[in-house]
C-alpha positions in Angstrom: 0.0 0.0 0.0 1.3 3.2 -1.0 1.4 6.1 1.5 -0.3 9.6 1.0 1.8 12.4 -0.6 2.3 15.2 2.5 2.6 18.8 1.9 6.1 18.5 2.2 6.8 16.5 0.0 6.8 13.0 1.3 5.1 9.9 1.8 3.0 10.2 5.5 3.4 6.6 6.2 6.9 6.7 4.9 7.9 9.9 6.9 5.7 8.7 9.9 7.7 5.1 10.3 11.4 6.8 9.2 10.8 9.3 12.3 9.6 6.5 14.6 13.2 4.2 13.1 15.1 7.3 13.7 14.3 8.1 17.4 14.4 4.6 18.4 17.6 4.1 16.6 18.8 7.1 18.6 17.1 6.2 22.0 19.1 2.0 21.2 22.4 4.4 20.8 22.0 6.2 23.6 21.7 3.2 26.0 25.4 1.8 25.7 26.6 5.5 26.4 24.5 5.7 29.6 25.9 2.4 30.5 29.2 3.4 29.8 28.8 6.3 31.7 27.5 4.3 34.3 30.1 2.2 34.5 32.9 4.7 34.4 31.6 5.7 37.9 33.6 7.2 39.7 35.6 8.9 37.3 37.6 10.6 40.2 38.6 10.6 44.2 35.2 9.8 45.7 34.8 11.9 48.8 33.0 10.4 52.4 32.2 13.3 54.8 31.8 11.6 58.6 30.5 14.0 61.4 32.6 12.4 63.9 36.2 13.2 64.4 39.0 10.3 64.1 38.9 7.8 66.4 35.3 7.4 66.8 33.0 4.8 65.9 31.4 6.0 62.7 35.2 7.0 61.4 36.4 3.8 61.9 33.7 2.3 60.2 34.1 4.2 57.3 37.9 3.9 57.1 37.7 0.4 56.7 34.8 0.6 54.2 36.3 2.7 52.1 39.4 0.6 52.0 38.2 -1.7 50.6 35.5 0.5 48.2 38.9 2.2 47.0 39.7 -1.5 45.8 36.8 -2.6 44.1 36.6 1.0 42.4 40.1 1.6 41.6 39.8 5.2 42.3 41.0 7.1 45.9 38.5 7.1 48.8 38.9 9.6 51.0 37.6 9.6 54.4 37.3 13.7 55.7 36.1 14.5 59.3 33.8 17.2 60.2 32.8 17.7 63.4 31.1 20.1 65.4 27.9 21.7 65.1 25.7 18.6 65.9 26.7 17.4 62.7 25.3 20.6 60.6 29.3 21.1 59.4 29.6 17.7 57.8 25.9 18.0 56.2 26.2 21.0 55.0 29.8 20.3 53.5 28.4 17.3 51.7 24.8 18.6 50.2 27.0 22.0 49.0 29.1 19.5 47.1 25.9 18.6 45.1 28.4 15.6 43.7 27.9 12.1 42.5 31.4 11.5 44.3 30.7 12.7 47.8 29.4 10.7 50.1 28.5 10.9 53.5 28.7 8.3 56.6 27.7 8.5 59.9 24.6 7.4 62.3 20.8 7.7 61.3 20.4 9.8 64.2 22.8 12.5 63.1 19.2 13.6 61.0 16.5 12.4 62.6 17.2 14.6 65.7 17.9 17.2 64.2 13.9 18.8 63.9 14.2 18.5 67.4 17.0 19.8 68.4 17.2 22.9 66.4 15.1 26.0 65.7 15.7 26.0 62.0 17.1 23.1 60.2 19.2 23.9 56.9 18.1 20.6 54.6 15.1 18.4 54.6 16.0 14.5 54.8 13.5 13.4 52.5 14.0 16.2 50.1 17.7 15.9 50.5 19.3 12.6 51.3 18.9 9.2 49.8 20.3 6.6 52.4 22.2 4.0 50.3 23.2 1.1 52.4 22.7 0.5 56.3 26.0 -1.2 57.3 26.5 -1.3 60.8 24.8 -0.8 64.4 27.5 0.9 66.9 27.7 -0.4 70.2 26.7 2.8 72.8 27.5 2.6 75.7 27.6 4.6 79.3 30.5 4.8 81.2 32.0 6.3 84.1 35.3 7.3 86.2 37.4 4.3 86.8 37.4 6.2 90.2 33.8 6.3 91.0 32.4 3.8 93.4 29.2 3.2 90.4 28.8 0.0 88.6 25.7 0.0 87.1 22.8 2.3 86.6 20.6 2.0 89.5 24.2 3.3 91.2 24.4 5.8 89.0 21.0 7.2 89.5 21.3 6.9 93.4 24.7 8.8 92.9 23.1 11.7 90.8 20.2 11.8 93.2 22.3 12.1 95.9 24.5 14.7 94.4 22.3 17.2 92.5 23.7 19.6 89.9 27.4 18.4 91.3 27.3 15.9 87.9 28.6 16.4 84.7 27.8 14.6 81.4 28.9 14.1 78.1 27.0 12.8 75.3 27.8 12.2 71.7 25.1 14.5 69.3 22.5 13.1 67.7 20.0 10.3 69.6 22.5 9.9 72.3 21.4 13.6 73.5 17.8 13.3 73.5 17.7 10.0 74.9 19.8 11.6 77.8 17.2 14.0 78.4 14.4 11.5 78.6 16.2 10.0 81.3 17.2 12.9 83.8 13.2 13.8 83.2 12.1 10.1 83.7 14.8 9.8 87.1 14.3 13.0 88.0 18.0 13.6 87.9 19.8 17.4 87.6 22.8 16.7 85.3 24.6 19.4 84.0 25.6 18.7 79.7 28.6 19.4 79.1 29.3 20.5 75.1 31.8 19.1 73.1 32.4 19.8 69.4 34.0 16.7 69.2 33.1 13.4 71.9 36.8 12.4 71.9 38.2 15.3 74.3 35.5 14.3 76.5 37.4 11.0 76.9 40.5 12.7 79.1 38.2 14.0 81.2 36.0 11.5 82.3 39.3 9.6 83.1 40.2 12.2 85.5 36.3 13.0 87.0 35.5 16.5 85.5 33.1 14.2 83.5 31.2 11.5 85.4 28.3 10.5 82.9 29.4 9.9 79.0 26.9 8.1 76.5 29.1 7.8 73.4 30.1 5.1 71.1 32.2 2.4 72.7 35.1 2.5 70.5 35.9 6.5 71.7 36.5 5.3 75.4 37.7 2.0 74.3 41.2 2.7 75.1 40.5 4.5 78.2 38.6 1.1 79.4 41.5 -0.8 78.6 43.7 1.7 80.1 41.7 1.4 83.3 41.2 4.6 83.9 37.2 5.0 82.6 34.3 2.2 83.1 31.4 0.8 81.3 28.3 0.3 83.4 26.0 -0.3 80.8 25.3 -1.0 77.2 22.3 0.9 75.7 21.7 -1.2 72.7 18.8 -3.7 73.0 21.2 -6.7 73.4 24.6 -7.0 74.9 28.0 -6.9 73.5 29.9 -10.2 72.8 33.2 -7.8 73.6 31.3 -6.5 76.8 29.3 -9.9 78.0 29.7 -9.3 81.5 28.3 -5.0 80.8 24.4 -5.7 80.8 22.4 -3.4 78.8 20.5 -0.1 80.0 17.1 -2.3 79.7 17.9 -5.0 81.6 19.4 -3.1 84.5 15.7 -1.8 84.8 16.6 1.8 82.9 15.1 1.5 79.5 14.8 5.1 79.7 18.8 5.5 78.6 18.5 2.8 76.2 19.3 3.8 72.2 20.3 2.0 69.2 23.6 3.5 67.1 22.3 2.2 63.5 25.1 3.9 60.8 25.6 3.2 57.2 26.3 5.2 53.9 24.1 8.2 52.5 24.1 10.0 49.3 22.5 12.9 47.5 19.4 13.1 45.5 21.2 13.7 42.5 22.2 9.9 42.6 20.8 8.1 39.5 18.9 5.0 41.0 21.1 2.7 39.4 24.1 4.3 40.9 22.2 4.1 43.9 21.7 0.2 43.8 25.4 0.0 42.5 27.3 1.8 45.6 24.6 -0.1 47.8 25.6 -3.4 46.4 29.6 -2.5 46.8 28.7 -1.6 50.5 26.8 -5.2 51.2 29.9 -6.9 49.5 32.2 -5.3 51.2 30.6 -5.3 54.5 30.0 -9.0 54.3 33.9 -9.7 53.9 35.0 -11.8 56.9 38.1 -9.6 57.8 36.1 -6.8 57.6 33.5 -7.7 59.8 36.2 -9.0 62.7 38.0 -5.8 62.3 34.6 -3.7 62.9 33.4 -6.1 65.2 36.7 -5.5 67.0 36.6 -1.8 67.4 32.9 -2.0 68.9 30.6 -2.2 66.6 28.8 -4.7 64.9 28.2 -5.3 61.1 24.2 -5.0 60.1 24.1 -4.5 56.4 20.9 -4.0 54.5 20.1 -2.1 51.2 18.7 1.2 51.0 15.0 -0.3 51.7 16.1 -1.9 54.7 18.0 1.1 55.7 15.3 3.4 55.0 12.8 1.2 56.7 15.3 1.2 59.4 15.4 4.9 59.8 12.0 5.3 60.0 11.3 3.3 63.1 14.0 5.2 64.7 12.4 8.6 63.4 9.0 7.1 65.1 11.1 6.5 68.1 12.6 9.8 68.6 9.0 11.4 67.6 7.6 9.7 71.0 10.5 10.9 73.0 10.7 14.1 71.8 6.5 14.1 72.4 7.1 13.3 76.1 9.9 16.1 76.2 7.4 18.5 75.2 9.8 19.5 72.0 8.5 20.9 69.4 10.0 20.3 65.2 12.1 23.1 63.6 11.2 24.9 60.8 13.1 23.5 57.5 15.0 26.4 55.5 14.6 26.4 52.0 17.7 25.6 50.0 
């Protein structure tokens, strides 16, 4: 059957299927350069932003992650620390960036405080920040002076109740914080807080007694414990510590009101394609399930929990729910998110 002459010139049906060939000829020969491009990723050093400083749980974490992401990539990884500012200096550094290659690692909980703890909050999570992999669960804990007579909660509390506003704490920001304040309001306790831009200096002095309450990861006051000059008296994760089994948790020692979960993994910005997405997430799992790399986390007090970015998400949001109750018995109201 012949086609119809156009007023151009042509054939309709002819012109009609040519135009349909070309763009699906150009759509087929477009596919192996996104796929190229795709798999060129990362072209460059690939940036993760922690909001810890060195030596703490989350920059351990990532320091061994990205050894061995630098591996599987065959690009540089580097690992840069930005602390301070309840974790507004590292966010802020890595949404600016607006880059495929920068990443950010940390705990769930250095967002999902954050509308409660601030007046004004500079990013929205769900507008912002896609969470990429969940990877491991940090082992909090609460510790004390080697040179305090406490060794468990209840002894704490008695301590603090006999000794109002004489008591200083420490606490790392995010979850830890909060959680904090839910328990001087549920004990009844008058605990002075203590800032620090970054946890580790409060390490020195809790060994010495000018702090005698810090809730922080247990890989910053590791050494001190093994120095003997700080001690744990409690675990706040819902289950104990193989490296801690005789430390029982903040539940069990019938204080549930101090008891928080340290969920961490590997975050990204919206920008991310969602097959990049899936890709680094995949790396992250892969790596993460590598026997030396789980002993060496494992070792530094932490424990490896990977999931993809559904499981991390879901994750997150049952903290989020968490914190929402908390924060509802504090009587804290959300900030109001800033425009970009």
């Amino acid at each position: 059957m012949r086609g119809t002459i156009s007023r151009n010139g042509g054939a309709s049906g002819v012109s009609t299927i040519t135009r349909r060939a070309a763009v699906m000829t150009g759509a087929a020969l477009m596919l192996p350069r996104l796929g190229m491009a795709q798999a060129a990723w990362p072209t460059r050093v690939v940036k993760i932003i922690v909001p810890l400083g060195p030596g703490s749980g989350a920059d351990i974490a990532a320091r061994l992650l990205g050894e061995r992401l630098q591996r599987m990539w065959g690009k540089p990884v580097v690992i840069e620390n930005r602390p301070g500012g309840n974790g507004i200096a590292a966010i802020t550094g890595f949404l600016t960036a607006n880059d495929d290659h920068t990443l950010f690692y940390g705990a769930a909980a250095t967002f999902t405080v954050h509308p409660y703890q601030m007046e004004t909050i500079p990013y929205d999570f769900k507008r912002d920040i896609l969470p990429i992999a969940q990877a491991t669960v940090t082992i909090a804990v609460v510790a004390v002076p080697a040179s305090s007579a406490v060794n468990t909660m209840p002894e704490f509390v008695k301590w603090a109740k006999d000794n109002p506003e004489k008591l200083n704490a420490a606490l790392v920001p995010g979850i830890a914080e909060i959680t904090f304040d839910r328990f001087v309001k549920v004990e009844n306790l008058q605990i002075t807080k203590v800032p620090y831009r970054n946890i580790v200096d409060a390490v020195s002095d809790t060994s010495v007694g000018r702090i005698q309450f810090i809730s922080t990861a247990f890989a910053i006051v590791q050494p001190a414990v093994e120095g003997g000059t700080i001690r744990v008296i409690a675990v706040t994760n819902s289950q104990r510590f193989p490296g801690l089994p005789g430390v029982a948790t903040c539940a069990e020692q019938g204080v549930p009101s101090m008891a928080y979960e340290g969920l961490a993994g590997l975050f990204g910005a919206k920008l991310l394609s969602a097959d990049l997405r899936a890709r680094i997430g995949e790396d992250v799992l892969r790596a993460m399930g590598e026997p030396v790399i789980k002993q060496r986390i494992e070792a530094t007090g932490q424990m490896v929990l990977p999931g993809g970015a559904a499981v991390f998400q879901a994750s997150i949001d049952a903290q989020i729910e968490e914190i929402k109750r908390s924060a509802a018995y504090l009587g804290l109201n959300e900030g109001k998110i800033v425009a970009p």
